[in-house]
PQR file with spaces between the fields and no chain letter, atoms N, CA, C, O and H, PARSE charges and radii, in Angstrom:
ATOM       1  N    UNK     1     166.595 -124.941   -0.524 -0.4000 1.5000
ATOM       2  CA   UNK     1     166.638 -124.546    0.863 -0.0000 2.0000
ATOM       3  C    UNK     1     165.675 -123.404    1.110  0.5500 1.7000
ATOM       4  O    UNK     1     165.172 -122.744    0.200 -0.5500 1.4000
ATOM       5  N    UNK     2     165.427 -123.193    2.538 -0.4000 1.5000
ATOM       6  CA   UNK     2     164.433 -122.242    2.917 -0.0000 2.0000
ATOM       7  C    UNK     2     165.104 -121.455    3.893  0.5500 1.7000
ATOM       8  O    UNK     2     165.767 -122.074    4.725 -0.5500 1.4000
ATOM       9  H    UNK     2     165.835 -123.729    3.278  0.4000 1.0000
ATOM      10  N    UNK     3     165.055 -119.904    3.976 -0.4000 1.5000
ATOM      11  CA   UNK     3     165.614 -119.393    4.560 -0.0000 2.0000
ATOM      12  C    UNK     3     164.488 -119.013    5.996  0.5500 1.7000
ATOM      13  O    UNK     3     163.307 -118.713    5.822 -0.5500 1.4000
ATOM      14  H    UNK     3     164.516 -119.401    3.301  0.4000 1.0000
ATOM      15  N    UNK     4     164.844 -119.063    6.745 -0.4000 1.5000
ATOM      16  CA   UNK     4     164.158 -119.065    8.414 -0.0000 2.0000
ATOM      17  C    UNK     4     164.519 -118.225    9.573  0.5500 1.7000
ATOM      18  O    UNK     4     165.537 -118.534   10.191 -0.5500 1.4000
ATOM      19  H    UNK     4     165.804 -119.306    6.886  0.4000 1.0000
ATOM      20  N    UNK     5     163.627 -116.914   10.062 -0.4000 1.5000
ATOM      21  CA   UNK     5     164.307 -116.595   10.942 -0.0000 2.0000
ATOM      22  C    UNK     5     163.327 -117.471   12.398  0.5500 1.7000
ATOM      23  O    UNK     5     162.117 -117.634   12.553 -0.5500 1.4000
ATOM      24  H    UNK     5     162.800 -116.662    9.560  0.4000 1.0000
ATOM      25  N    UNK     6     164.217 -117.771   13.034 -0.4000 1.5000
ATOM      26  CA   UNK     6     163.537 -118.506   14.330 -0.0000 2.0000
ATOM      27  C    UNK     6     164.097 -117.766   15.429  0.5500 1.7000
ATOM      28  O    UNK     6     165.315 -117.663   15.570 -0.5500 1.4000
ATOM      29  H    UNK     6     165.201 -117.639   12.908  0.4000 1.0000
ATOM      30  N    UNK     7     162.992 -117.075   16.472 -0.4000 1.5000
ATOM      31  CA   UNK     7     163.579 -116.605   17.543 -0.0000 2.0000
ATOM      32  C    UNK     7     164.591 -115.587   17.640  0.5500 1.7000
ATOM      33  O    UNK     7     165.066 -115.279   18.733 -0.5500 1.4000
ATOM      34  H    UNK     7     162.002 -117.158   16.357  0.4000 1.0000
ATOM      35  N    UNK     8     165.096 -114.824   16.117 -0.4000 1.5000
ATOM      36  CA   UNK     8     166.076 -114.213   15.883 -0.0000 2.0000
ATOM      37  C    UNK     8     166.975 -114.421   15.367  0.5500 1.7000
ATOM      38  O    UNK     8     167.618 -113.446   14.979 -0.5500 1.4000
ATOM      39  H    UNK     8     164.710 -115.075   15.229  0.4000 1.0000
ATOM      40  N    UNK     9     167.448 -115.660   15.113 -0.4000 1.5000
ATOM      41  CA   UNK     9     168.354 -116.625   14.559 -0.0000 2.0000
ATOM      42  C    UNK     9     167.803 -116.730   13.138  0.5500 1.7000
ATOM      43  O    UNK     9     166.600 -116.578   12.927 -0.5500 1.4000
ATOM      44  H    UNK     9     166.925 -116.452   15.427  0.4000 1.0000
ATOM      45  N    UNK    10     168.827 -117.034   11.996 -0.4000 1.5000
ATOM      46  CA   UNK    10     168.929 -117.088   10.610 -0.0000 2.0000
ATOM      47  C    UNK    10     168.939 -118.602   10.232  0.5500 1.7000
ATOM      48  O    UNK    10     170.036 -118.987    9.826 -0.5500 1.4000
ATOM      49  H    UNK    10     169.804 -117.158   12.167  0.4000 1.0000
ATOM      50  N    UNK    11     168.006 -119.491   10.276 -0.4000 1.5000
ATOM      51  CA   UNK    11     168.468 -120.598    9.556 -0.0000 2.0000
ATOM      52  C    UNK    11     168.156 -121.373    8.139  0.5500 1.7000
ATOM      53  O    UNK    11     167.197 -120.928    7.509 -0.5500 1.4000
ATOM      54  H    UNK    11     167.115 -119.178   10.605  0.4000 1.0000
ATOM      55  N    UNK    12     168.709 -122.235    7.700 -0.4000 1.5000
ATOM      56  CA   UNK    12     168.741 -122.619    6.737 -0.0000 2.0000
ATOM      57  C    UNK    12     168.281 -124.313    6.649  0.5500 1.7000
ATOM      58  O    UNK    12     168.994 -125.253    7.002 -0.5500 1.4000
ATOM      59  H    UNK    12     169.489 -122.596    8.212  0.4000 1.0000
ATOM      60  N    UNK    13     166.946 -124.398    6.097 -0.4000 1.5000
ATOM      61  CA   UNK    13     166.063 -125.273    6.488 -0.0000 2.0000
ATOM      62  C    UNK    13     166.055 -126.312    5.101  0.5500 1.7000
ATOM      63  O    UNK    13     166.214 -125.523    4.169 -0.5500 1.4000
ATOM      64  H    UNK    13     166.367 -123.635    5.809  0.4000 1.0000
ATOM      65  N    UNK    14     165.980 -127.263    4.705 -0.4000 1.5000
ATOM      66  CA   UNK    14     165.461 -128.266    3.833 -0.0000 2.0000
ATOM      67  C    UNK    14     164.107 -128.262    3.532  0.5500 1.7000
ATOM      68  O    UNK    14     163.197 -128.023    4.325 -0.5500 1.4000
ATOM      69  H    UNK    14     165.851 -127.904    5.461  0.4000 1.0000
ATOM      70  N    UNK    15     164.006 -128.541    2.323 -0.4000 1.5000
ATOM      71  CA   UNK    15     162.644 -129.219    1.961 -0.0000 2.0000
ATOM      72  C    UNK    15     162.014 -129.889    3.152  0.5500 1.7000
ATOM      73  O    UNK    15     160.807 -130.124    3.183 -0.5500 1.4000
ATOM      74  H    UNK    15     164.745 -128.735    1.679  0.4000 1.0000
ATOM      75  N    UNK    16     162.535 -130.083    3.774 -0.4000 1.5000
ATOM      76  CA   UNK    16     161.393 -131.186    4.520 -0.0000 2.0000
ATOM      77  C    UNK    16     161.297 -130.708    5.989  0.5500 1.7000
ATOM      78  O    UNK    16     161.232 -131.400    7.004 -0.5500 1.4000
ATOM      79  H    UNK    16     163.516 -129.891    3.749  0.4000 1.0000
ATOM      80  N    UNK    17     161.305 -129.419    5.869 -0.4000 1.5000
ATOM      81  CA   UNK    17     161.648 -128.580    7.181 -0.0000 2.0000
ATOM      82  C    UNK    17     163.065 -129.100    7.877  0.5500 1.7000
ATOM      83  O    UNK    17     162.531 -129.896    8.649 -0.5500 1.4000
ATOM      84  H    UNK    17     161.359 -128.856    5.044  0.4000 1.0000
ATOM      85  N    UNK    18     164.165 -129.201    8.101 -0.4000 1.5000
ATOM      86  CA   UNK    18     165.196 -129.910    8.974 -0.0000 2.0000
ATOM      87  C    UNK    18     165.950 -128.666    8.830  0.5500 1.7000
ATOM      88  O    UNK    18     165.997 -128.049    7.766 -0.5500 1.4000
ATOM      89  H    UNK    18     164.599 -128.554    7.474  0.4000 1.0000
ATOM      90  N    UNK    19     166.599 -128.263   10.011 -0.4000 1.5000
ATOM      91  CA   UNK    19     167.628 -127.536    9.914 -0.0000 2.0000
ATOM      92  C    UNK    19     169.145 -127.803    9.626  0.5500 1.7000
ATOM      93  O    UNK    19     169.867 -128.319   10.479 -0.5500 1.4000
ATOM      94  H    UNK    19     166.561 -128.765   10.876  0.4000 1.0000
ATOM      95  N    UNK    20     169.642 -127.395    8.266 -0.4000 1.5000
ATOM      96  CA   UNK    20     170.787 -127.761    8.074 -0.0000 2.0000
ATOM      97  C    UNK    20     172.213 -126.987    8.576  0.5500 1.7000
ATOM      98  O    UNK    20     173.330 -127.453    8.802 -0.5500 1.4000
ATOM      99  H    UNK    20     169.055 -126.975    7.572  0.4000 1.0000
ATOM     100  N    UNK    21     171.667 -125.548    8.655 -0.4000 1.5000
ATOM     101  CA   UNK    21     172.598 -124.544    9.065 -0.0000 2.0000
ATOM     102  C    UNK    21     172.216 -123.167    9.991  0.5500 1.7000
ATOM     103  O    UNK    21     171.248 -122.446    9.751 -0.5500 1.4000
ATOM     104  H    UNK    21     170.760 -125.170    8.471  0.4000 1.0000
ATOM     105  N    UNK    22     173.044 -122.988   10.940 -0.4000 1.5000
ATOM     106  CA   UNK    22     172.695 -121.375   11.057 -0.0000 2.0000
ATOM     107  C    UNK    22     173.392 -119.978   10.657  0.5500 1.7000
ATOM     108  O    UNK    22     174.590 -119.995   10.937 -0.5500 1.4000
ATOM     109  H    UNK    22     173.830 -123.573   11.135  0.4000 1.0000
ATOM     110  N    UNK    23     173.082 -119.125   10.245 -0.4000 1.5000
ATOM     111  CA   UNK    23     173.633 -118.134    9.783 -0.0000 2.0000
ATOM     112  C    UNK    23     174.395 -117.345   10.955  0.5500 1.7000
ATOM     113  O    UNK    23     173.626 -117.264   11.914 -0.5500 1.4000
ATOM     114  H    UNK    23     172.108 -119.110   10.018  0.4000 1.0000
ATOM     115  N    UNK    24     175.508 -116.794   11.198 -0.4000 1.5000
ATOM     116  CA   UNK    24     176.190 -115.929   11.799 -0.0000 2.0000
ATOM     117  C    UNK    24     174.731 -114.848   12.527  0.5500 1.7000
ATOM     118  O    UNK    24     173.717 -114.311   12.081 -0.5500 1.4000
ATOM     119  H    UNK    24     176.132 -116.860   10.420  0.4000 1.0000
ATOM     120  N    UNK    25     175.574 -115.013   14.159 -0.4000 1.5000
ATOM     121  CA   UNK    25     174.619 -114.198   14.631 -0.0000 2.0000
ATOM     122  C    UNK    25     174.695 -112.474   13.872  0.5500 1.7000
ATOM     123  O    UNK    25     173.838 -111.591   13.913 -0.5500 1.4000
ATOM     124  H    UNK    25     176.398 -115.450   14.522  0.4000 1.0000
ATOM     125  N    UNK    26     175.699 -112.469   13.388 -0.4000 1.5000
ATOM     126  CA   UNK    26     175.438 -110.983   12.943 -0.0000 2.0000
ATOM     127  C    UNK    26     174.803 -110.414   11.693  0.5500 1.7000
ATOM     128  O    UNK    26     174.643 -109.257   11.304 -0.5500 1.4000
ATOM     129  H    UNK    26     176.395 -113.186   13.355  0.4000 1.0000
ATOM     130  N    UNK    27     174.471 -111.679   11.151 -0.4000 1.5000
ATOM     131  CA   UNK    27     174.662 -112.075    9.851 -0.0000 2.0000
ATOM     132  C    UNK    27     172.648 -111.516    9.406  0.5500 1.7000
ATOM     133  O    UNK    27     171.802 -111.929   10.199 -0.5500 1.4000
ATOM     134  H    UNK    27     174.601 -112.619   11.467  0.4000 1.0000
ATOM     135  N    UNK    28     172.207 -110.733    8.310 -0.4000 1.5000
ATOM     136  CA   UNK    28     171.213 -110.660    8.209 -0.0000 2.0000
ATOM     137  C    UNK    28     170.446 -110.281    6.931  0.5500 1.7000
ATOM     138  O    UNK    28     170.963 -109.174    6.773 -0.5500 1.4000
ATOM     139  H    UNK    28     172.894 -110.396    7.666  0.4000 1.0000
ATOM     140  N    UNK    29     169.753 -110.377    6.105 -0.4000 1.5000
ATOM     141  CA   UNK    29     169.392 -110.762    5.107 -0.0000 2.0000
ATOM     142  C    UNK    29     169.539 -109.419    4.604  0.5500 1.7000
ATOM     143  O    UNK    29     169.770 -108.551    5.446 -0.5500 1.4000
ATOM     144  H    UNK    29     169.333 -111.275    6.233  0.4000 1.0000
ATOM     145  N    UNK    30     169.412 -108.935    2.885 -0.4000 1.5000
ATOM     146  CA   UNK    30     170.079 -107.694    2.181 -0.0000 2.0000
ATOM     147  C    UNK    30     169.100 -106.897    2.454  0.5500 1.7000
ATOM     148  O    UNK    30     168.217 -107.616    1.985 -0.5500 1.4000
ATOM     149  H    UNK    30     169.224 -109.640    2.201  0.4000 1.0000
ATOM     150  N    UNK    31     168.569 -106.032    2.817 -0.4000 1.5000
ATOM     151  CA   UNK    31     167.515 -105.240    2.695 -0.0000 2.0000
ATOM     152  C    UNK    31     166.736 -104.740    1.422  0.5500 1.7000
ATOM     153  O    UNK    31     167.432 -104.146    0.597 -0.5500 1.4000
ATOM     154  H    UNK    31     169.286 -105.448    3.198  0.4000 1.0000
ATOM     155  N    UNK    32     165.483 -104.879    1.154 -0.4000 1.5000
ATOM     156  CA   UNK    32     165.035 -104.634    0.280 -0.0000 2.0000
ATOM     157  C    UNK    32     165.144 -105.392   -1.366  0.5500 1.7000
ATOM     158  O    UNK    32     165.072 -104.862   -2.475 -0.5500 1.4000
ATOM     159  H    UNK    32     164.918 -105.361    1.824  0.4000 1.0000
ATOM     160  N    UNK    33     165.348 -106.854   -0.960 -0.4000 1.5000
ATOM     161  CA   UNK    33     165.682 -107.622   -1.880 -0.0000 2.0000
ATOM     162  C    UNK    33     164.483 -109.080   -1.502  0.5500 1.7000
ATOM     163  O    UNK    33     163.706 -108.919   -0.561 -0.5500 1.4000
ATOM     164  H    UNK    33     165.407 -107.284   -0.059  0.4000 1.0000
ATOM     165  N    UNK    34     164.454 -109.979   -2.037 -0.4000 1.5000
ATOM     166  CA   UNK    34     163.424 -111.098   -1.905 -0.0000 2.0000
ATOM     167  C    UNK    34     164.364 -112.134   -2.040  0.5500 1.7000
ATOM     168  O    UNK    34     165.306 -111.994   -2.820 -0.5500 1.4000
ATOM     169  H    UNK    34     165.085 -110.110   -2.802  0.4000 1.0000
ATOM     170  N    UNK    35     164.231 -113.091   -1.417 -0.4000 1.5000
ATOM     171  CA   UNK    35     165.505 -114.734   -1.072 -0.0000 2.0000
ATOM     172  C    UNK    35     164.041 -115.261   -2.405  0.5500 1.7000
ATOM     173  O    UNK    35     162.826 -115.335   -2.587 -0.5500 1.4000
ATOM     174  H    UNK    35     163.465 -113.205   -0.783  0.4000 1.0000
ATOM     175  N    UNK    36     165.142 -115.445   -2.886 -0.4000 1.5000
ATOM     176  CA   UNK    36     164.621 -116.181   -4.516 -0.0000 2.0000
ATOM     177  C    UNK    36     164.744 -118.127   -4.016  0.5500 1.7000
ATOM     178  O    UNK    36     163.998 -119.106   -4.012 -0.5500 1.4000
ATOM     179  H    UNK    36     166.129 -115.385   -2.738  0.4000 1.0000
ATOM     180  N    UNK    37     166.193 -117.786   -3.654 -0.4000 1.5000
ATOM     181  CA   UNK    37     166.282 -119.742   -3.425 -0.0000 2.0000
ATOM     182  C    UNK    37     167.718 -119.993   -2.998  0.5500 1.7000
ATOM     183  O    UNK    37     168.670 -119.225   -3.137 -0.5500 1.4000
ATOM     184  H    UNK    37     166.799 -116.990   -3.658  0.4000 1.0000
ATOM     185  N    UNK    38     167.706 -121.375   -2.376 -0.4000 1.5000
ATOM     186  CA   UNK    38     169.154 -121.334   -1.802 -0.0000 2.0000
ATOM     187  C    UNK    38     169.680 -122.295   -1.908  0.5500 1.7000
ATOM     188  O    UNK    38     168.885 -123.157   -1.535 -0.5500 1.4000
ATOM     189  H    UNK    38     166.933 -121.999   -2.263  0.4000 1.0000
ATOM     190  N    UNK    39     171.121 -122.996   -2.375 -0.4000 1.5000
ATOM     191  CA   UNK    39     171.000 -123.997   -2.786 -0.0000 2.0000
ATOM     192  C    UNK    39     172.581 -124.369   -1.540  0.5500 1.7000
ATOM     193  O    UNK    39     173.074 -123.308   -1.158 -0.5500 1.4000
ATOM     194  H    UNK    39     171.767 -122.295   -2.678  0.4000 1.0000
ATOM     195  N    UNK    40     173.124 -125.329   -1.106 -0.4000 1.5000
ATOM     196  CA   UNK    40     174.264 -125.929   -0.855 -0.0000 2.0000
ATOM     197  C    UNK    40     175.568 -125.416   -1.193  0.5500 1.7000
ATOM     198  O    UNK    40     175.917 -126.344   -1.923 -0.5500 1.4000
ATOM     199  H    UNK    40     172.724 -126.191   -1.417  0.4000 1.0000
ATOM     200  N    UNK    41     176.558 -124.608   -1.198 -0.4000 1.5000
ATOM     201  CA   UNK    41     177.423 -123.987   -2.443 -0.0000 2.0000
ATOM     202  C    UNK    41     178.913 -125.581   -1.803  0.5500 1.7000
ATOM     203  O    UNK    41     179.573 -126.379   -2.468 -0.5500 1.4000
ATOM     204  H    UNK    41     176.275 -123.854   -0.605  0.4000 1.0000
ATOM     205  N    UNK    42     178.846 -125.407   -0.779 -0.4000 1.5000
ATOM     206  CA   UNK    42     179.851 -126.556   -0.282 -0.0000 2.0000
ATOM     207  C    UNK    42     179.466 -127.158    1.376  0.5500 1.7000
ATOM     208  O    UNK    42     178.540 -126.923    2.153 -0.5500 1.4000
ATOM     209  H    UNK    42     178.310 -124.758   -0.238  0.4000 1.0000
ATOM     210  N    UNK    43     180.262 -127.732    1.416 -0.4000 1.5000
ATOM     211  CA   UNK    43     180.282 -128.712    2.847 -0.0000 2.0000
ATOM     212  C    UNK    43     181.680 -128.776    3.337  0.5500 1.7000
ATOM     213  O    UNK    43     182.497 -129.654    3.062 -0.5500 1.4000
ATOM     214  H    UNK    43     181.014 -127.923    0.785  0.4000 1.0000
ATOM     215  N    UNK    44     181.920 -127.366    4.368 -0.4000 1.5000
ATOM     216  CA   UNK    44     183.157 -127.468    5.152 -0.0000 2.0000
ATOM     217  C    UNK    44     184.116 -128.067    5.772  0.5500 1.7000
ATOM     218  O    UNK    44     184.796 -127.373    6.527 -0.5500 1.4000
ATOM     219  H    UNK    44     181.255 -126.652    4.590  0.4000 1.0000
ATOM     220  N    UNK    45     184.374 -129.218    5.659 -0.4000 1.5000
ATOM     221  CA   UNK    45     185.241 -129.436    7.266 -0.0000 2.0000
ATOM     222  C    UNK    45     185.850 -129.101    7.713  0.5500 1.7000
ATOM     223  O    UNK    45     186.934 -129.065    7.130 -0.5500 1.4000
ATOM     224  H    UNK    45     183.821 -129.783    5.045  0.4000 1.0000
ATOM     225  N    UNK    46     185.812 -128.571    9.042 -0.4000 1.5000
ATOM     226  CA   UNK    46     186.616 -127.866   10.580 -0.0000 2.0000
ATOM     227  C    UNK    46     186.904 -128.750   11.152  0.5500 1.7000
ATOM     228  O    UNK    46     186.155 -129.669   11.482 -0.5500 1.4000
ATOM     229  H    UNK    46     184.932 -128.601    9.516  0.4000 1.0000
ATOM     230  N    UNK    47     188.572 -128.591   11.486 -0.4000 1.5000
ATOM     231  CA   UNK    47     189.067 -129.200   12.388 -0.0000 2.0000
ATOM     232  C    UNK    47     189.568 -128.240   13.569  0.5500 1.7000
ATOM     233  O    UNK    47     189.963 -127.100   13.324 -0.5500 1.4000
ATOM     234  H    UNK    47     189.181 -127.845   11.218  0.4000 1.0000
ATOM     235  N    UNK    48     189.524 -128.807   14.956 -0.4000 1.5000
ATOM     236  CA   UNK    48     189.671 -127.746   16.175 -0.0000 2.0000
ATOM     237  C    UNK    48     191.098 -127.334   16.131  0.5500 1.7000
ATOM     238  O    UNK    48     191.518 -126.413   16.832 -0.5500 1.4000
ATOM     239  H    UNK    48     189.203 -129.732   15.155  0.4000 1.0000
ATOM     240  N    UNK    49     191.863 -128.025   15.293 -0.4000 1.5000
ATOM     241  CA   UNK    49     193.572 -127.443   14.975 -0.0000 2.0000
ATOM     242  C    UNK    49     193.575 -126.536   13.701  0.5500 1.7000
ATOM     243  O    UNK    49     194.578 -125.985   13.247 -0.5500 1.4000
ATOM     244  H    UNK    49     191.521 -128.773   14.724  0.4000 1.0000
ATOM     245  N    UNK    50     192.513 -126.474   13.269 -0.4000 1.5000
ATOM     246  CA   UNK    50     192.663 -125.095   12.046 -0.0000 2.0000
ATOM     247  C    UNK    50     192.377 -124.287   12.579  0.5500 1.7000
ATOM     248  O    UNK    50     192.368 -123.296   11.849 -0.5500 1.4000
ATOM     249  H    UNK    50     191.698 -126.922   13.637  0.4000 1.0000
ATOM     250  N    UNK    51     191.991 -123.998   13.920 -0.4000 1.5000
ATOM     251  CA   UNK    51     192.216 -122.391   14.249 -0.0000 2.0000
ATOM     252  C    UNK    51     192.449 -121.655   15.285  0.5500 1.7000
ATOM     253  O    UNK    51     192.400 -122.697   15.939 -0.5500 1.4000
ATOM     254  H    UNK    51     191.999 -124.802   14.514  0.4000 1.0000
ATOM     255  N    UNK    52     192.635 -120.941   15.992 -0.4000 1.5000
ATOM     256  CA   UNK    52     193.905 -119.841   16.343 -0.0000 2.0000
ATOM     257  C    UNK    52     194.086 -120.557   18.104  0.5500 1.7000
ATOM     258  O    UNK    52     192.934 -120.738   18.498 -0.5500 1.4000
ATOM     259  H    UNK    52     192.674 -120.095   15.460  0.4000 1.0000
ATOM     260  N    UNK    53     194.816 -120.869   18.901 -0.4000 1.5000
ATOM     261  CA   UNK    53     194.842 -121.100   20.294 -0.0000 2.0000
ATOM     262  C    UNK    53     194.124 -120.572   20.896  0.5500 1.7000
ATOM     263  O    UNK    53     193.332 -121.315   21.476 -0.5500 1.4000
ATOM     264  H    UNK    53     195.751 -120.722   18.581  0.4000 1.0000
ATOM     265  N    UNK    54     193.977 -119.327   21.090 -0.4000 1.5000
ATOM     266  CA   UNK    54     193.099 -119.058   21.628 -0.0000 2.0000
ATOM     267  C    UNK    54     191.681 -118.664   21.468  0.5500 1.7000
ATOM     268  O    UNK    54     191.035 -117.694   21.865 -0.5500 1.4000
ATOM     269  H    UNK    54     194.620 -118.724   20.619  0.4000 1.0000
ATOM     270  N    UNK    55     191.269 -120.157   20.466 -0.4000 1.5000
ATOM     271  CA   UNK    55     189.802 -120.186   20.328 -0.0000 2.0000
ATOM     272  C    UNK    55     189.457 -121.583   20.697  0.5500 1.7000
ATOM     273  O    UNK    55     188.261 -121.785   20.904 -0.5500 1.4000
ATOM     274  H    UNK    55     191.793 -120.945   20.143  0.4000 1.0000
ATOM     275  N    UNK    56     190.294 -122.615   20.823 -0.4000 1.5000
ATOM     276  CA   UNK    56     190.650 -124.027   20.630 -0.0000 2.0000
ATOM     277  C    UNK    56     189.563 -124.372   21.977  0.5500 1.7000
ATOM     278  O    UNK    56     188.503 -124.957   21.754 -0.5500 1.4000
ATOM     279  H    UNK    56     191.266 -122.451   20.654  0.4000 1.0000
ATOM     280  N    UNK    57     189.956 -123.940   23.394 -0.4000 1.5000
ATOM     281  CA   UNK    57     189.159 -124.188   24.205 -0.0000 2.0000
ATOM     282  C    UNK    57     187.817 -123.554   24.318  0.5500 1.7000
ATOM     283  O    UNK    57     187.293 -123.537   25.432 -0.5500 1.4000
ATOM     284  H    UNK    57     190.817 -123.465   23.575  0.4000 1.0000
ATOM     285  N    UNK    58     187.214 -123.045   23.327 -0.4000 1.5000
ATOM     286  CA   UNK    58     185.673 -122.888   23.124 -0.0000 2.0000
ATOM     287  C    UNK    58     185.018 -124.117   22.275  0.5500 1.7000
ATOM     288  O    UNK    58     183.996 -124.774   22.476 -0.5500 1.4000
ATOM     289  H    UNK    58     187.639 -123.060   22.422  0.4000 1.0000
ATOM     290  N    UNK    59     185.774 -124.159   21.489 -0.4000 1.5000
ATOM     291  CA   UNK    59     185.435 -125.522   20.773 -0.0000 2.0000
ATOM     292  C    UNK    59     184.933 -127.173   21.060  0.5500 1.7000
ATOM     293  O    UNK    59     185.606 -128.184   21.263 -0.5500 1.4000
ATOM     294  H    UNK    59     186.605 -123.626   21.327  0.4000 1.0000
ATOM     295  N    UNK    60     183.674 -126.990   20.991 -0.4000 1.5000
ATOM     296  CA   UNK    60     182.981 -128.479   21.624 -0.0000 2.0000
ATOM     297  C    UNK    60     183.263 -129.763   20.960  0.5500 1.7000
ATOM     298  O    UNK    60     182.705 -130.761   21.415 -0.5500 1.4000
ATOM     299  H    UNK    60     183.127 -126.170   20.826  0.4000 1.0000
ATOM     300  N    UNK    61     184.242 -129.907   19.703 -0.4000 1.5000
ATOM     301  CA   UNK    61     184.380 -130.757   19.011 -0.0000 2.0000
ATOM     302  C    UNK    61     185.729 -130.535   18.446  0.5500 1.7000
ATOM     303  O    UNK    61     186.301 -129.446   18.480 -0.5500 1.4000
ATOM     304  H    UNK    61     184.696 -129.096   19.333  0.4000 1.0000
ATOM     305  N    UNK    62     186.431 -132.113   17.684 -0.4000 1.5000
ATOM     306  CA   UNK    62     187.550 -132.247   17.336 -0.0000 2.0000
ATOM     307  C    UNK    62     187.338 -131.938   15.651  0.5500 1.7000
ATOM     308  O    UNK    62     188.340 -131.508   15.078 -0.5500 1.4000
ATOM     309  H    UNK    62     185.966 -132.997   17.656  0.4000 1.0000
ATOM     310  N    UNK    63     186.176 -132.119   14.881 -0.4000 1.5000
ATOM     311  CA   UNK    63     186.054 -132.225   13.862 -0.0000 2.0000
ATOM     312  C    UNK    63     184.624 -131.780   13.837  0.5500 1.7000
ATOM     313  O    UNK    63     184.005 -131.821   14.901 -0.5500 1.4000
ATOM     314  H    UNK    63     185.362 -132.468   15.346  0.4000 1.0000
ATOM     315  N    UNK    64     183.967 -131.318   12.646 -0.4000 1.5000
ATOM     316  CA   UNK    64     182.781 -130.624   12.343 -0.0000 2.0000
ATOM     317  C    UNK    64     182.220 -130.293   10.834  0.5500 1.7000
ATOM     318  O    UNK    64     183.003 -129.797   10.023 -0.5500 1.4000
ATOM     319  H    UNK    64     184.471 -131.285   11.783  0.4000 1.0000
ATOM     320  N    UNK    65     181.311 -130.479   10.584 -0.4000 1.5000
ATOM     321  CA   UNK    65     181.150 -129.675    9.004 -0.0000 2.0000
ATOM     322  C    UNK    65     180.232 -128.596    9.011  0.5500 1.7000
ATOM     323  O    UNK    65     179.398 -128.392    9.892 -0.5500 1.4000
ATOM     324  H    UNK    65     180.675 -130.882   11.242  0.4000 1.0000
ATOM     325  N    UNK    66     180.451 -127.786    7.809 -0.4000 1.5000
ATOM     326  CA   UNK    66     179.810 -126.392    7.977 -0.0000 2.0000
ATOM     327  C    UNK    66     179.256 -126.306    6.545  0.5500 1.7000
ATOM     328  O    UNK    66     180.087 -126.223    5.641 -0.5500 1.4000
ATOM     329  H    UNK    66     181.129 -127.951    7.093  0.4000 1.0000
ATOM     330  N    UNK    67     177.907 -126.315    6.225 -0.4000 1.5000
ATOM     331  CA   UNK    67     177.535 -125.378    5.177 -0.0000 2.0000
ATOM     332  C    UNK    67     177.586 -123.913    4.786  0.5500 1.7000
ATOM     333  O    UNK    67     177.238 -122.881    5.360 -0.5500 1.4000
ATOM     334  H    UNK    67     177.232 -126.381    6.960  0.4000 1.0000
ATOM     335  N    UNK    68     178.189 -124.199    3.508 -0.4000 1.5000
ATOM     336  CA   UNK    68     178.343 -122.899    2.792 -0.0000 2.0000
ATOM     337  C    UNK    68     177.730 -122.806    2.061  0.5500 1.7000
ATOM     338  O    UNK    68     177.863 -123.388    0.984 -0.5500 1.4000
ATOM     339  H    UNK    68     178.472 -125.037    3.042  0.4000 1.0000
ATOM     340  N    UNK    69     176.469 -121.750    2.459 -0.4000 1.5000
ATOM     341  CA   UNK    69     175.415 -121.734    1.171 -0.0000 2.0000
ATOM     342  C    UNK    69     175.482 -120.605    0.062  0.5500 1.7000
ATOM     343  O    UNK    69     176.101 -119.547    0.179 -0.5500 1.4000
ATOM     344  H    UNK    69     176.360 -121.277    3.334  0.4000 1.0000
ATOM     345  N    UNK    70     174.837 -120.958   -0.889 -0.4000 1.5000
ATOM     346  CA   UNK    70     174.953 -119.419   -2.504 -0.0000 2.0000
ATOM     347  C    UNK    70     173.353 -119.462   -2.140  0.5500 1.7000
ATOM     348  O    UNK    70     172.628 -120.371   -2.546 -0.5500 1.4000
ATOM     349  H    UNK    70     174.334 -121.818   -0.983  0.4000 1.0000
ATOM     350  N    UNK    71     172.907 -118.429   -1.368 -0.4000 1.5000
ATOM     351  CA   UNK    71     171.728 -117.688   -1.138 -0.0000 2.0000
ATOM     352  C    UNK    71     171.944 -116.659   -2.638  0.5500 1.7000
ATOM     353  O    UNK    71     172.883 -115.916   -2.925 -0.5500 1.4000
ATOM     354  H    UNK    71     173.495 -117.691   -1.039  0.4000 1.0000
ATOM     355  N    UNK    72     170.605 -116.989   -3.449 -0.4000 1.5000
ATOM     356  CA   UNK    72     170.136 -115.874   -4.304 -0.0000 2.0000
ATOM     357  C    UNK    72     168.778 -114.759   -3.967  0.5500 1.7000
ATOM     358  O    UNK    72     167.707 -115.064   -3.443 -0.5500 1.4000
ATOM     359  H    UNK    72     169.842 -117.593   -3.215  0.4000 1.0000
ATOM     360  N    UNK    73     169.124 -113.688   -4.347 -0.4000 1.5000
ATOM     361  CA   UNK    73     167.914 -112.694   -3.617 -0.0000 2.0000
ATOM     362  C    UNK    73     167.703 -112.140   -5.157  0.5500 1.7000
ATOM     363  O    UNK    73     168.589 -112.446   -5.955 -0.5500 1.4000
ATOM     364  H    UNK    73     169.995 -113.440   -4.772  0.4000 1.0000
ATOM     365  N    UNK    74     166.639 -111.379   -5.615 -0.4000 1.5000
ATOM     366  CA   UNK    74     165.987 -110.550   -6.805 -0.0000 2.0000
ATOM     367  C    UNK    74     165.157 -109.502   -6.334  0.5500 1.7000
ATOM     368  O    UNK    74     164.578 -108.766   -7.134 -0.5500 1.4000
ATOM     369  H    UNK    74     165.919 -111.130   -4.966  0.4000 1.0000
């Protein structure tokens, strides 16, 4: 994987350029370290009933998957 900032946004790109994930808007790389490589660590599934009522109606979907990546930095 390739790590990407676009427009401000953190994403997480494939070999073949495709975006697979985005990183938490708050979310931002270690300072003073180099992204060595990034590999897949899992593949989430979210369902809109795993979480709290009053988040349920923000939710654009019944079901979803989420990458969880093991970003290495040196």
């Amino acid at each position: 994987m390739r790590l990407v900032n676009e427009a401000g946004a953190w994403l997480l790109h494939d070999v073949h350029g495709r975006a697979l994930a985005r990183m938490a808007r708050s979310w931002s790389p270690p300072g003073g370290l180099n992204f060595l490589r990034g590999e897949v660590g899992a593949v989430v599934r979210w369902r809109k009933a795993d979480n709290k009522e009053e988040f349920r109606a923000h939710l654009r979907r019944d079901v979803w998957e989420a990458v969880a990546p093991e970003l290495v930095y040196g």
